[in-house]
C-alpha positions in Angstrom: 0.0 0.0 0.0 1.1 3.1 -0.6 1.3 6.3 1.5 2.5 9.3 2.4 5.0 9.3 5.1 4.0 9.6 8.6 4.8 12.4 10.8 8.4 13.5 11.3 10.1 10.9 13.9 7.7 8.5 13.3 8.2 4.9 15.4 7.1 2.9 12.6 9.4 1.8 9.6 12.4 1.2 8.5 13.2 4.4 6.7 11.6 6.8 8.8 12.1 10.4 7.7 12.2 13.8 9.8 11.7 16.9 8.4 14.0 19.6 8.4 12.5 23.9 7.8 15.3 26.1 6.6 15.5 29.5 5.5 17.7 30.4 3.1 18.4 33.7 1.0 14.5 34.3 2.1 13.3 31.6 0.8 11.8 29.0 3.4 13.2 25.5 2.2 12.7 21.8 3.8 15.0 18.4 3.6 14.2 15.1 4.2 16.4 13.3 6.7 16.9 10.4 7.6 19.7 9.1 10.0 20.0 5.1 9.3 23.1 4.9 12.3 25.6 2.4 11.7 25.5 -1.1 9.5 24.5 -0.1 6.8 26.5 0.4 2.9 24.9 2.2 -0.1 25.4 3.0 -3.1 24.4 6.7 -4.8 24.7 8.4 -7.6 24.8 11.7 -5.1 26.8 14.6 -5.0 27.6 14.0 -1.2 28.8 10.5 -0.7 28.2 9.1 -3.8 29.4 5.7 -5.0 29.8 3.2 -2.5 30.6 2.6 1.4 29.2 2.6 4.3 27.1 5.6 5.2 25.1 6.5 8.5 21.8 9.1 7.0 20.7 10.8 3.7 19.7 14.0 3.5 17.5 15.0 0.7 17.4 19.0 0.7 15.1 21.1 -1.8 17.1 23.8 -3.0 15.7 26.9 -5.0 14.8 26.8 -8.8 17.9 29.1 -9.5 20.6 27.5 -7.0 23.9 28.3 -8.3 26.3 27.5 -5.6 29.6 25.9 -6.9 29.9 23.9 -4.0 27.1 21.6 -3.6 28.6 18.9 -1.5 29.7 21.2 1.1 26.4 23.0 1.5 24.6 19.3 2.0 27.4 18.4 4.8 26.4 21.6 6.5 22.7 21.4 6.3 23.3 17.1 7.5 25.3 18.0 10.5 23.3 21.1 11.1 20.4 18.9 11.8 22.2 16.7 14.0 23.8 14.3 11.8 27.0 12.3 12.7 29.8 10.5 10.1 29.9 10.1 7.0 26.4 10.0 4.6 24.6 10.8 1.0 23.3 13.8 0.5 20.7 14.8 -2.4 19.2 17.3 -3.7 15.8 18.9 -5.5 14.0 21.9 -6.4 10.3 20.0 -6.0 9.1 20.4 -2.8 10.0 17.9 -0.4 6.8 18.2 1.6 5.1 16.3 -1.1 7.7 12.8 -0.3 6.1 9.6 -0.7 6.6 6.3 1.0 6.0 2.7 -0.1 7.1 -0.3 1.4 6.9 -4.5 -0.1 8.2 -7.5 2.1 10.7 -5.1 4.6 12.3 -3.0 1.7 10.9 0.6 1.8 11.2 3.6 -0.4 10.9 7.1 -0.4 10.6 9.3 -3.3 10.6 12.8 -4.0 9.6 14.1 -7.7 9.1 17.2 -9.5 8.9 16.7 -13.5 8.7 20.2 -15.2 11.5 19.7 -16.7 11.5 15.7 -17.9 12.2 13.4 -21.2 13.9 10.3 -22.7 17.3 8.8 -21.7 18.3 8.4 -25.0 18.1 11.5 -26.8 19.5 13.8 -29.8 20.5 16.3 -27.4 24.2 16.6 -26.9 25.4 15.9 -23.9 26.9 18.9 -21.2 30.4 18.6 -19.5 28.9 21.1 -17.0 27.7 19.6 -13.8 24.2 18.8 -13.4 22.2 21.0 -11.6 19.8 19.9 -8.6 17.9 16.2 -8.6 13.8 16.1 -9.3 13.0 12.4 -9.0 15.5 11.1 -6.1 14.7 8.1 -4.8 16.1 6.6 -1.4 15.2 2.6 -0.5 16.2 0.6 2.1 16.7 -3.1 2.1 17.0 -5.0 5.1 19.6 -7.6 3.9 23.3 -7.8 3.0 23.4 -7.2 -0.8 27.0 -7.6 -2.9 28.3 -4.9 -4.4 27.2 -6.4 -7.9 23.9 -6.8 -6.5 23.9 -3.0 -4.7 24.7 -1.9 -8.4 21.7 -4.2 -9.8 19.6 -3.0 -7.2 20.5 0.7 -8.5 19.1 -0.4 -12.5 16.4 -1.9 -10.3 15.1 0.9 -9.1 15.2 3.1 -12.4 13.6 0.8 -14.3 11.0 0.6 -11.6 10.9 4.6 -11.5 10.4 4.8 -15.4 7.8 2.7 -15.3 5.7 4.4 -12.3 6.2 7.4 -14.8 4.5 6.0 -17.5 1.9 3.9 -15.5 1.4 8.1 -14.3 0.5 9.1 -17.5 3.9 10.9 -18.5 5.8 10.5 -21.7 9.6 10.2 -20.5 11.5 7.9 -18.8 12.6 10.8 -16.4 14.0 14.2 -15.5 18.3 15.0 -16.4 19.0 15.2 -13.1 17.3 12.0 -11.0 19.2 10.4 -8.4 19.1 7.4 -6.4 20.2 6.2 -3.1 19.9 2.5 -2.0 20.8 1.5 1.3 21.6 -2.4 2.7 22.5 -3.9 5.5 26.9 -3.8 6.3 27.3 -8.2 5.9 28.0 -9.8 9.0 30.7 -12.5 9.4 29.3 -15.8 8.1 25.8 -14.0 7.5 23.8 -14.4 4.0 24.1 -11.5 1.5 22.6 -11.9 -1.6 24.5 -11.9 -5.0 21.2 -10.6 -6.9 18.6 -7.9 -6.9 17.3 -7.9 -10.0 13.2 -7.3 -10.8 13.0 -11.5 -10.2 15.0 -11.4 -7.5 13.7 -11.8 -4.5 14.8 -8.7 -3.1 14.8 -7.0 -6.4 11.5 -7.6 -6.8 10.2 -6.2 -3.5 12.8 -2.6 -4.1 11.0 -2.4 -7.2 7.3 -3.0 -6.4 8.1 -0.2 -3.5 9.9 2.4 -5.5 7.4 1.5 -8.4 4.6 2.4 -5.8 6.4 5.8 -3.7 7.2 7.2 -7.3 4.1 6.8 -8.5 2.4 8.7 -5.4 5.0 11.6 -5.8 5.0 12.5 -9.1 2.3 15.7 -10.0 -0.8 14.7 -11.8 -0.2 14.2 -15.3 -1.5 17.2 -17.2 
């Protein structure tokens, strides 16, 4: 079932979210935190803490439509630790509105997605291609799987949950198979010594299947009515 998150702090959940009100430049802002603690790896196409390693929160911050700090990753650390975040974690950004998060959760993975898609189209495109960095994340995704995953099957679980997310768009009514900047975050469990982790999490994978039935679902109640 899907739904949208419960209150800040909420008991209930694996990936439990708080909310966190900002100003900034006059402009009053939120983020999404969430602070996992330790045993836990992911893997994230993020600007703070991307790639892979073991990571203790996520921090999703909406930013303003015209955000033109050169230092991205910097401003995310501040904001995490300014909120009360310890170590090292993944921090994301947005210009939607972060209010508007969804939650979905299948068989103990859950997911939590944030989308805005005013500016949205194929992967595969004519358009040429831009050295310049990105600018801020619309669809970013976080999930959370309660297992030990490889790291071939953390990078699985990553194509997982984009195809998942493309087809939640379409399922929406929306012509694309996303936005330029989308990012995704997906958290498992640090293996323990002589403990199971799972080589695979693709969509008929056990696990694979479940991270995609919940991001499937949490995208689908974030994105904007189709026009």
């Amino acid at each position: 079932m899907t739904a949208v998150l419960p209150p800040p702090r909420a008991a209930s959940g694996l990936l439990s979210v708080r909310r966190v009100p900002r100003v900034e430049d006059g402009e009053r802002l939120d983020a999404l935190l969430w602070e996992a603690g330790p045993g836990w790896r992911m893997i994230s196409s993020a600007v703070l803490g991307g790639g892979l390693g073991e990571r203790a929160w996520v921090l999703n911050a909406q930013v303003s439509h015209g955000y033109r700090r050169t230092d991205p990753a910097r401003h995310l650390a501040a904001l995490a630790h300014g909120a009360g975040a310890t170590g090292q974690g993944v921090g994301l950004m947005t210009a939607a509105a972060v209010s508007a998060y969804a939650w979905a959760g299948d068989g103990g993975t859950e997911a939590v997605a944030t989308a805005g898609v005013d500016v949205r189209g194929w992967a595969a495109s004519p358009v040429p291609g831009s050295a310049e960095p990105a600018g801020p994340g619309t669809i970013n995704i976080v999930v959370a799987v309660p297992v030990a995953l490889t790291d071939a099957a953390l990078v699985n679980a990553v194509a997982t949950a984009t195809e998942a997310k493309v087809q939640a768009l379409l399922d929406a009514g929306y012509d694309c198979s996303g936005t330029p900047t989308d990012a995704v975050c997906v958290a498992a469990r640090t293996p323990l010594p002589g403990g199971e982790v799972h080589a695979f999490a693709g969509p008929r994978a056990l696990w694979g299947a479940r991270l995609a039935r919940a991001v499937h679902r949490a995208v689908h109640a974030a994105v904007p009515a189709c026009p």
